[in-house]
ROLUM-870549 format. One record per residue (C-alpha): residue number from 1; chain; x, y, z. Coordinates in steps of 0.001 Angstrom, whole numbers, padded with zeros to 6 digits. Layout:
+-----+--------+---------+---------+---------+
! num ! chaine !       x !       y !       z !
+-----+--------+---------+---------+---------+
! NUM !      A !       X !       Y !       Z !
...
+-----+--------+---------+---------+---------+
end
This chain:
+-----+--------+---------+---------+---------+
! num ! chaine !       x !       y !       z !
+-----+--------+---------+---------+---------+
!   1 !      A !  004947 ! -009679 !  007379 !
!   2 !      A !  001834 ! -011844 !  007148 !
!   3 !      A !  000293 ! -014540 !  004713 !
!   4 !      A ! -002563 ! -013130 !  002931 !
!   5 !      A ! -002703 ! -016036 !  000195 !
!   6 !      A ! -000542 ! -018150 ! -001892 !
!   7 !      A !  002596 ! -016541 ! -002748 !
!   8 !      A !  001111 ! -012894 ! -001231 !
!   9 !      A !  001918 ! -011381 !  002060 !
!  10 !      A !  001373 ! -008289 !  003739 !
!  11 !      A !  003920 ! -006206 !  004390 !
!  12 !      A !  002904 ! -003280 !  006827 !
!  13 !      A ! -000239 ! -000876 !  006902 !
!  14 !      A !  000185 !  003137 !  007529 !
!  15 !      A ! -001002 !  004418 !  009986 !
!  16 !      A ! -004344 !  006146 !  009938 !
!  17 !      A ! -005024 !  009553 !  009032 !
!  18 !      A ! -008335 !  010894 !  010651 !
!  19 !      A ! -010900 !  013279 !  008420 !
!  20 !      A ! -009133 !  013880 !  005658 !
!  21 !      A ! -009524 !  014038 !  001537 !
!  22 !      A ! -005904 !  014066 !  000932 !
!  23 !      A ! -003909 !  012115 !  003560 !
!  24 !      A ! -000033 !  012707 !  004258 !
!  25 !      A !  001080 !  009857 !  004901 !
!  26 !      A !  004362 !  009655 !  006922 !
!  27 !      A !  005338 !  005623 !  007528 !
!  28 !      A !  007928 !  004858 !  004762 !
!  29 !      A !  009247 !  000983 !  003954 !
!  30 !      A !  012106 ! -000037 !  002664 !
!  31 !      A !  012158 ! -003232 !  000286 !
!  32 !      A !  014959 ! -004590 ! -001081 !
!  33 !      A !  014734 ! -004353 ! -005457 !
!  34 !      A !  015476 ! -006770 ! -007369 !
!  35 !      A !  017059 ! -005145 ! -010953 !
!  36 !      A !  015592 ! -007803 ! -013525 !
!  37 !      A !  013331 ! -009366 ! -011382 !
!  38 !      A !  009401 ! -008378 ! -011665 !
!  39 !      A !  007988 ! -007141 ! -007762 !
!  40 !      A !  004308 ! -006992 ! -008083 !
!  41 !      A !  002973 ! -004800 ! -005383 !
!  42 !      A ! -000924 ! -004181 ! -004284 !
!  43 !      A ! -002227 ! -001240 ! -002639 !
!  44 !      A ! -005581 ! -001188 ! -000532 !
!  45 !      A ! -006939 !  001771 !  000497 !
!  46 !      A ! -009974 !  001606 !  003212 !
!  47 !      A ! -011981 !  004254 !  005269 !
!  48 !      A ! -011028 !  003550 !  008810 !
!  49 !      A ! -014070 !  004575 !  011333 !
!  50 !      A ! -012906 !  002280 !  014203 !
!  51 !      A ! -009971 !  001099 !  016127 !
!  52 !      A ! -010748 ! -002222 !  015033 !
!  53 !      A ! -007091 ! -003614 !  013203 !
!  54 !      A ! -009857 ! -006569 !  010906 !
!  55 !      A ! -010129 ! -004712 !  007833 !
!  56 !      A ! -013262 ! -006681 !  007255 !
!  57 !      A ! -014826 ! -004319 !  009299 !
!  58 !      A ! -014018 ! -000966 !  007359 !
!  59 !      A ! -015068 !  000195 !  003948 !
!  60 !      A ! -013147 ! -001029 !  001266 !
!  61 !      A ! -012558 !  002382 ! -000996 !
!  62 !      A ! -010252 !  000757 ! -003851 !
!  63 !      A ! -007164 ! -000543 ! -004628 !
!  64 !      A ! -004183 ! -000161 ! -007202 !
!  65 !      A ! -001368 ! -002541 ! -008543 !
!  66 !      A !  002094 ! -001284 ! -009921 !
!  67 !      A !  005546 ! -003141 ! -009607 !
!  68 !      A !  008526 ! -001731 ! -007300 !
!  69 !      A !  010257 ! -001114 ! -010614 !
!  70 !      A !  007174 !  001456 ! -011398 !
!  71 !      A !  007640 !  003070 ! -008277 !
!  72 !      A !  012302 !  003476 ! -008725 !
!  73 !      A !  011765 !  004605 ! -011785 !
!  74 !      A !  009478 !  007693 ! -011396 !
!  75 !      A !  010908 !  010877 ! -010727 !
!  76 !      A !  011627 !  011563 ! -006904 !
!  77 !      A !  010838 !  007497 ! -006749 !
!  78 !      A !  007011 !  008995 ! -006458 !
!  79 !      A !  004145 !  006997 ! -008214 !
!  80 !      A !  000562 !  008559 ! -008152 !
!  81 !      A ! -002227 !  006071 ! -009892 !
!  82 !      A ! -005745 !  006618 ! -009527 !
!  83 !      A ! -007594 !  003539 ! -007500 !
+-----+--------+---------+---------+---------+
end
């Protein structure tokens, strides 16, 4: 886990699916929830063309924000948003 900002940190990337419209993505994470505690959580999705790991250097396609709670409480713990 790395600092990205006050308060924010990264917690893991996927890895990187070449050529594709619809990646499957197969990295999972486990995070410990918190009942009756709000966990904000960010998604950023970017079009990898290198093996460069600085992000800077890849297009930025969008990004979404739900909360862990979102995620445990959707059938099959599955959340689909649009970016």
């Amino acid at each position: 886990m790395s600092s990205v900002g006050r308060g924010k940190f990264m917690f893991g990337r996927t890895e990187v699916i070449d050529n594709t419209l619809n990646p499957d993505f197969v990295r999972k994470y486990i995070l410990d929830y918190f009942f009756e505690e709000k966990q904000s959580l960010r998604f950023d999705v970017y079009d990898i063309d290198s093996k460069s790991p600085d992000l800077a250097k890849h297009d930025f396609l969008g990004q979404v924000y739900c909360t862990l709670g979102e995620i445990v409480g959707s059938p099959a713990s599955r959340l689909e948003k649009q970016l």
